[in-house]
TIGU-17770 format. One record per residue: residue in three letters; x, y, z of N, C-alpha, C in turn. Coordinates in Angstrom, 1 decimal. Layout:
BEGIN
(rec ALA,(X,Y,Z),(X,Y,Z),(X,Y,Z))
...
END
This chain:
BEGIN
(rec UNK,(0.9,-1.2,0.0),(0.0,0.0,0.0),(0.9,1.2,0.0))
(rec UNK,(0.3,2.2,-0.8),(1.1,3.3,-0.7),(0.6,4.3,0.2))
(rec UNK,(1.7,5.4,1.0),(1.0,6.6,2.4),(-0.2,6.9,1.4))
(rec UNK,(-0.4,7.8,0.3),(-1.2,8.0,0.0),(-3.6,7.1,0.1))
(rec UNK,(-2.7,5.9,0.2),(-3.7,5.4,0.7),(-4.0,5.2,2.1))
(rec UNK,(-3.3,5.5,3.4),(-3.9,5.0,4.3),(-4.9,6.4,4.8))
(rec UNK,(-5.4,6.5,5.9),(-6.5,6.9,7.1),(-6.0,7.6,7.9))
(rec UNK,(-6.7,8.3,8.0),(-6.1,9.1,9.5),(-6.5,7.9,10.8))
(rec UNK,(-5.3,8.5,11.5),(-5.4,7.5,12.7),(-4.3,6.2,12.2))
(rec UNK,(-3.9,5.9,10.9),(-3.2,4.5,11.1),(-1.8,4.8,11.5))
(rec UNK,(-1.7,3.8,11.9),(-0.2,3.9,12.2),(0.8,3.1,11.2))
(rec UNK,(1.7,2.9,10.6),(2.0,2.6,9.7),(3.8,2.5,9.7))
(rec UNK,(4.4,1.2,8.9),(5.9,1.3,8.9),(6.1,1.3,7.4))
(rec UNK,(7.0,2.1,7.0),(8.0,2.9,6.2),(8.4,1.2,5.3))
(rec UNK,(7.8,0.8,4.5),(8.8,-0.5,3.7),(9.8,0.1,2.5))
(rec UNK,(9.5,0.5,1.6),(10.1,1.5,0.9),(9.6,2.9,-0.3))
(rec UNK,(10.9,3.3,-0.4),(11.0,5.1,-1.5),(11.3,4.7,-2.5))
(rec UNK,(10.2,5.1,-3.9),(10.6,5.0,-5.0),(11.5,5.5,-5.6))
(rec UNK,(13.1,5.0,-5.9),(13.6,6.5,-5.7),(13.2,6.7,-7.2))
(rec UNK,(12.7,6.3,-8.2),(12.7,6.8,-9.6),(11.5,8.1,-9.2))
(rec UNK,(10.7,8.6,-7.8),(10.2,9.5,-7.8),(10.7,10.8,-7.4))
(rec UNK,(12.0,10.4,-7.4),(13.0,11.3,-6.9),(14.4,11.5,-7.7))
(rec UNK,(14.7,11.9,-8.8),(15.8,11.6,-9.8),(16.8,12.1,-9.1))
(rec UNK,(16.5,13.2,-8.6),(17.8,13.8,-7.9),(18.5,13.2,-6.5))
(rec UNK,(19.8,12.8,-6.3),(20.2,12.8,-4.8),(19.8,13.8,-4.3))
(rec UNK,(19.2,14.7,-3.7),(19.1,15.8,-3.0),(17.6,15.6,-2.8))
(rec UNK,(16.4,14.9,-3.5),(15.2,14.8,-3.5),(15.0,13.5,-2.2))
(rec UNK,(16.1,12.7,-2.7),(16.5,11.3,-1.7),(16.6,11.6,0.0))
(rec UNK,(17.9,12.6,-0.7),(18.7,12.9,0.7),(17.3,13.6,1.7))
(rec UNK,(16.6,14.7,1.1),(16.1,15.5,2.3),(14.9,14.5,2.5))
(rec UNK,(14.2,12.9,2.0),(13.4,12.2,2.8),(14.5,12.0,4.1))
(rec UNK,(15.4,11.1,3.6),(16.7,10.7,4.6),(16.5,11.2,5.7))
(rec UNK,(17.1,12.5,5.7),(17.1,13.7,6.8),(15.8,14.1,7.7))
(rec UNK,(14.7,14.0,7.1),(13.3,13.7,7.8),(13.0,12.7,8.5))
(rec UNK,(13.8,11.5,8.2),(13.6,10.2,9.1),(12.7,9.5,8.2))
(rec UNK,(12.7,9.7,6.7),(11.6,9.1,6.6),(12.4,8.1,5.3))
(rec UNK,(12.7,6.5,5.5),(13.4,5.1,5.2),(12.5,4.5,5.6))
(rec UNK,(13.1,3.3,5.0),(12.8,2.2,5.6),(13.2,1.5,7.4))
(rec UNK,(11.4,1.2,7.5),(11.5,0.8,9.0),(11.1,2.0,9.8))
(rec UNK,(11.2,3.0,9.4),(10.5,4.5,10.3),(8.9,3.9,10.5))
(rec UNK,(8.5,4.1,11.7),(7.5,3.9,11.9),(6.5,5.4,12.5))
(rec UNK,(5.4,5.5,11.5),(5.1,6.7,11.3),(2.7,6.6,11.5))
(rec UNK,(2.6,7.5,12.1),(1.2,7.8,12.3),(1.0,8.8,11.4))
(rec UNK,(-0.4,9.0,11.1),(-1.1,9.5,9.7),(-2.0,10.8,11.1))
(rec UNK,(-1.9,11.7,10.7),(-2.8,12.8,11.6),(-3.6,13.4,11.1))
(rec UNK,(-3.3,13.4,9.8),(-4.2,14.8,8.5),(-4.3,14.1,7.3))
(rec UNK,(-5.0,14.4,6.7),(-5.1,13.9,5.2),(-5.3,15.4,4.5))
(rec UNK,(-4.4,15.5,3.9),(-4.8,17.3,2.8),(-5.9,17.3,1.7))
(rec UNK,(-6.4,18.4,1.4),(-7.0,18.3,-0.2),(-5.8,17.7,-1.2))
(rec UNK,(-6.3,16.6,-2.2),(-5.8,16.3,-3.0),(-4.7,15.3,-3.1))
(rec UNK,(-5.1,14.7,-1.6),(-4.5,13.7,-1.5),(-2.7,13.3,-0.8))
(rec UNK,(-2.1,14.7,-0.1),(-1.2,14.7,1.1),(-1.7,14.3,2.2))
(rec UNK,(-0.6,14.3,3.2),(-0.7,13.9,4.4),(0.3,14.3,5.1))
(rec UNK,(0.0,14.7,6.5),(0.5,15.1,7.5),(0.7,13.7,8.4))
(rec UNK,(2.2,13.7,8.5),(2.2,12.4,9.4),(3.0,13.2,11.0))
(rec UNK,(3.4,12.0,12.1),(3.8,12.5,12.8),(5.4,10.9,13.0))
(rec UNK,(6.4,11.2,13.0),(7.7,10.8,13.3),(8.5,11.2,14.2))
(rec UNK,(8.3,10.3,15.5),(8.8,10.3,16.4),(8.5,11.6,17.1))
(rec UNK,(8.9,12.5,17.0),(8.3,14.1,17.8),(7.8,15.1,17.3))
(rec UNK,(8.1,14.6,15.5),(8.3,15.8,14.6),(6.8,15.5,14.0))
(rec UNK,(6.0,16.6,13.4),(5.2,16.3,12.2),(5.4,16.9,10.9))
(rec UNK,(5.0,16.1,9.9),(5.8,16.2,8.8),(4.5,16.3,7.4))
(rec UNK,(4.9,17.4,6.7),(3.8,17.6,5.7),(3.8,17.1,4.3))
(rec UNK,(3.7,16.6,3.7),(3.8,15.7,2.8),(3.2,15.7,1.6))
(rec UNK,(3.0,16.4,0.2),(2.5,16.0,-1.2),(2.2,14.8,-1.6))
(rec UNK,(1.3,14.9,-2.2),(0.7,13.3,-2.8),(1.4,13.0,-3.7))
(rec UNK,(2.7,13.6,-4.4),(3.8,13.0,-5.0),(4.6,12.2,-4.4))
(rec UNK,(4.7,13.1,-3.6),(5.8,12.0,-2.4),(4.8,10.5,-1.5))
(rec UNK,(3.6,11.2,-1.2),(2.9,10.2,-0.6),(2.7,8.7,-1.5))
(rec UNK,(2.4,9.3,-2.8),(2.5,8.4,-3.4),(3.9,7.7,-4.1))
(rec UNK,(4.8,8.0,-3.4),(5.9,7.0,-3.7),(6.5,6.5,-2.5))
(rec UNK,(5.9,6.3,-1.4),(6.0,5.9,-0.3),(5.2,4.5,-0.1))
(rec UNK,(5.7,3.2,-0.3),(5.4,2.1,0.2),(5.2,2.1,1.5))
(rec UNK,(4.2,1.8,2.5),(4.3,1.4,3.9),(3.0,0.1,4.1))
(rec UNK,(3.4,-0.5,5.2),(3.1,-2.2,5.9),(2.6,-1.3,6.9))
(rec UNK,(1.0,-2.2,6.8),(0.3,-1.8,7.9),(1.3,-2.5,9.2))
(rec UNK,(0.6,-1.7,10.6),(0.9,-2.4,11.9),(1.8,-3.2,12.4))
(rec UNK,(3.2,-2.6,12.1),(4.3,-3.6,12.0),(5.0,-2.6,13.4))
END
């Protein structure tokens, strides 16, 4: 399943980044630096118009495009 598909409220782990959604190292890098890999285990708080999401990791919350969302693989309840 991709972030773009889940719910507010799930909780969800990070399986993998497409990186072909990301051509650039620097598109890669600043997920990296967010915490957001594989195995980040991440809650869903907001769903945007048009299909972003507001997640929360670890302390931080984090705003998200439905480009990015949708290249985000995550495993429910792991």
């Amino acid at each position: 399943m991709k972030l773009n598909g889940t719910h507010l409220g799930d909780r969800v782990t990070v399986a993998s980044v497409d990186p072909a959604a990301f051509p650039t190292p620097a598109g890669r890098l600043r997920l990296r630096e967010l915490g957001i890999r594989p195995g980040a285990q991440v809650r869903v708080i907001r769903s945007t118009p048009f299909g972003g999401r507001v997640i929360t990791l670890a302390t931080r919350r984090i705003a998200l495009d439905p480009h990015t969302c949708a290249a985000i693989a995550v495993e429910q309840g792991r």
